[in-house]
C-alpha positions in Angstrom: -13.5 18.7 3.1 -13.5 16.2 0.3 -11.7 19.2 -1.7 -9.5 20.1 0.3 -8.3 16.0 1.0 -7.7 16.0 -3.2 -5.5 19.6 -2.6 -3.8 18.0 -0.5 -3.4 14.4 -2.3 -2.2 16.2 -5.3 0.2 18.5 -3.5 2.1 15.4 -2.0 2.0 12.9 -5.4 5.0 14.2 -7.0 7.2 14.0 -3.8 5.9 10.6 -2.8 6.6 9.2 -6.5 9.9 11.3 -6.6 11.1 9.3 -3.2 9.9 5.8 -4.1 12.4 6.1 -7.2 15.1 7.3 -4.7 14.9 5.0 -2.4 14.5 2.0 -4.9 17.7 2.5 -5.7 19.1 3.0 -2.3 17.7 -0.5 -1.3 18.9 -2.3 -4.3 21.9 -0.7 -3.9 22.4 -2.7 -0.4 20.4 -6.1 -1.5 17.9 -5.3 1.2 15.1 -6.8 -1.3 16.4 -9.9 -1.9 14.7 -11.7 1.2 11.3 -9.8 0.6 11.3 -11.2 -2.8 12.4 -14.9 -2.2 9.8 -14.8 0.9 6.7 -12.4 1.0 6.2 -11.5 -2.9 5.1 -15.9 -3.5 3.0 -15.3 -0.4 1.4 -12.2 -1.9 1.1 -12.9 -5.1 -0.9 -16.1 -3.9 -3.0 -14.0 -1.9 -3.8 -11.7 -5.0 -4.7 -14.7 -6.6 -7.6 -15.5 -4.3 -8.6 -11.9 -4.3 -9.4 -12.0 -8.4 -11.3 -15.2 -7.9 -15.0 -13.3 -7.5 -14.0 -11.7 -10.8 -13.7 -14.6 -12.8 -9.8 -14.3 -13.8 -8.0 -17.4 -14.3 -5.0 -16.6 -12.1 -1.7 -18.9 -12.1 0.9 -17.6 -9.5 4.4 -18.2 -9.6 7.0 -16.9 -7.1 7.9 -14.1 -9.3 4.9 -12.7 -10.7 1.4 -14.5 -12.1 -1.1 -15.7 -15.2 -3.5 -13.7 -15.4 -6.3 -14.7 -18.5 -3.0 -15.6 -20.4 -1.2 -12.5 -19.7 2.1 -12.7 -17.8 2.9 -10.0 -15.3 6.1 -10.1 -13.2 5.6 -9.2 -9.3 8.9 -7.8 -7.5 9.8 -6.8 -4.2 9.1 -3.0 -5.1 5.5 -3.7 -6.3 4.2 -5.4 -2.9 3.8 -2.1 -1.1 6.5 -1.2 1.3 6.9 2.3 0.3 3.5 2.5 1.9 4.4 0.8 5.0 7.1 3.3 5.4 4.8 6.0 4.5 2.7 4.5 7.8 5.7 4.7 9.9 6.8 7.8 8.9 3.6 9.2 10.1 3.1 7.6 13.4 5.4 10.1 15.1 3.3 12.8 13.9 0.1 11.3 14.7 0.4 10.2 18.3 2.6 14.1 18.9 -0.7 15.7 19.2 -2.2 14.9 22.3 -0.7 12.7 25.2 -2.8 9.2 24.6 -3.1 5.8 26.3 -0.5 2.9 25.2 -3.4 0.4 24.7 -5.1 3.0 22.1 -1.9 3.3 20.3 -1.5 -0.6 20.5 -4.9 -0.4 18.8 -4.4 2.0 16.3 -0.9 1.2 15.3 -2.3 -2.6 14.7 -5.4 -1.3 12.7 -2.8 0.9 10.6 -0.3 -2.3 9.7 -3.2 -3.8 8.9 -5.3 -1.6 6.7 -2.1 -0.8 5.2 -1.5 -4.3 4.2 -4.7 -4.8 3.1 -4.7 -1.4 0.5 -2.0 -2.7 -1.1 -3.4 -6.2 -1.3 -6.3 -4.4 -3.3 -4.2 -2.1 -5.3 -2.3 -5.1 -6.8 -5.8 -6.6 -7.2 -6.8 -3.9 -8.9 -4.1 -3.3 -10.9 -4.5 -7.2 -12.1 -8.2 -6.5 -12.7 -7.3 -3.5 -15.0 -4.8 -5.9 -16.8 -7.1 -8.4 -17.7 -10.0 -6.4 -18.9 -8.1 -2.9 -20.4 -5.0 -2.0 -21.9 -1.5 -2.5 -20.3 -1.0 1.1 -20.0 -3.9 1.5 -17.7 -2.9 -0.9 -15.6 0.6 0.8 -15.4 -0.5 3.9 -14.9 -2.5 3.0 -11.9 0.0 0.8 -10.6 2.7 3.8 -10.7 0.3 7.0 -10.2 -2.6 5.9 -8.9 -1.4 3.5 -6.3 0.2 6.1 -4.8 -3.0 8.3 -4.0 -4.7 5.2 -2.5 -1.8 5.0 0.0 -2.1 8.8 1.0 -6.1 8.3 0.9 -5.9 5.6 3.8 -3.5 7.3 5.6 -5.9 10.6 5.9 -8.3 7.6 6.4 -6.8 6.4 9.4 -5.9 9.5 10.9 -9.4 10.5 10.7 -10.5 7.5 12.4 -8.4 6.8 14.6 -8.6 10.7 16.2 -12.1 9.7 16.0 -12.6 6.4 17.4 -9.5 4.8 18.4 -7.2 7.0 20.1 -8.0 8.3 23.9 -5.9 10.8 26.0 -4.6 9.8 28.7 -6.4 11.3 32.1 -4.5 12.6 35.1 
């Protein structure tokens, strides 16, 4: 199982890198980011700043990026994870198609997915500042533009699995 989960991982890298860069551009292209990055990336950056705290990392956030152990790292709108939102929405469609289920257990399980989806990126940006702080840069950029991206298709399988499992009931006639 766990084979055939990195199959499939690796089969669907290259086109969910390939479509972040596309539509990147087709956002900036419109200004869509400009309210994300005035309004959610401070919250989240602050948020990532409590999250290294366990490790020790002196953390100073600013509304555009952070301090990190005296290394300066710039947060944007692209970094804070909506490419896995969309990923999440893209997927609900498929996920509830399969069997006829109740609206309270896809209340529930759409709610668990927003927020396990939120939180995975809130630990992929910790991450990614860990790696800053303790390796080189290019680790940490690889991760965040390579790696990031199999964590987001790892909790979606995730989810699926446990929401089919636990979460979602059919509906009974």
């Amino acid at each position: 199982m766990i084979l055939v989960a990195l199959v499939i991982m690796l089969m669907i890298l290259p086109f969910v890198v390939s479509i972040n860069d596309l539509l990147t551009r087709v956002v900036e292209k419109f200004g869509w980011y400009m309210w994300v990055q005035k309004k959610i990336v401070p919250w989240e950056v602050k948020m990532v700043g409590v999250m290294v705290r366990p490790f020790k990392i002196e953390f100073v956030a600013y509304p555009d990026g952070f301090l990190a152990n005296g290394i300066y790292a710039r947060i944007s709108w692209n970094c804070i994870g909506w490419q896995s939102l969309l990923l999440f929405f893209l997927s609900l469609p498929f996920g509830f198609k399969t069997a006829n289920y109740t609206f309270f257990s896809k209340i529930e399980a759409f709610l668990i997915g927003i927020l396990g989806t939120f939180l995975i990126n809130l630990l992929r940006i910790t991450f990614t500042v860990i790696l800053l702080v303790v390796s080189r840069p290019l680790f940490a950029v690889v991760f965040h533009d390579y790696l990031a991206a199999i964590m987001t298709i790892i909790w979606l399988i995730f989810f699926w699995w446990f929401c089919y499992g636990f979460v979602l009931v059919e509906k009974t006639e």
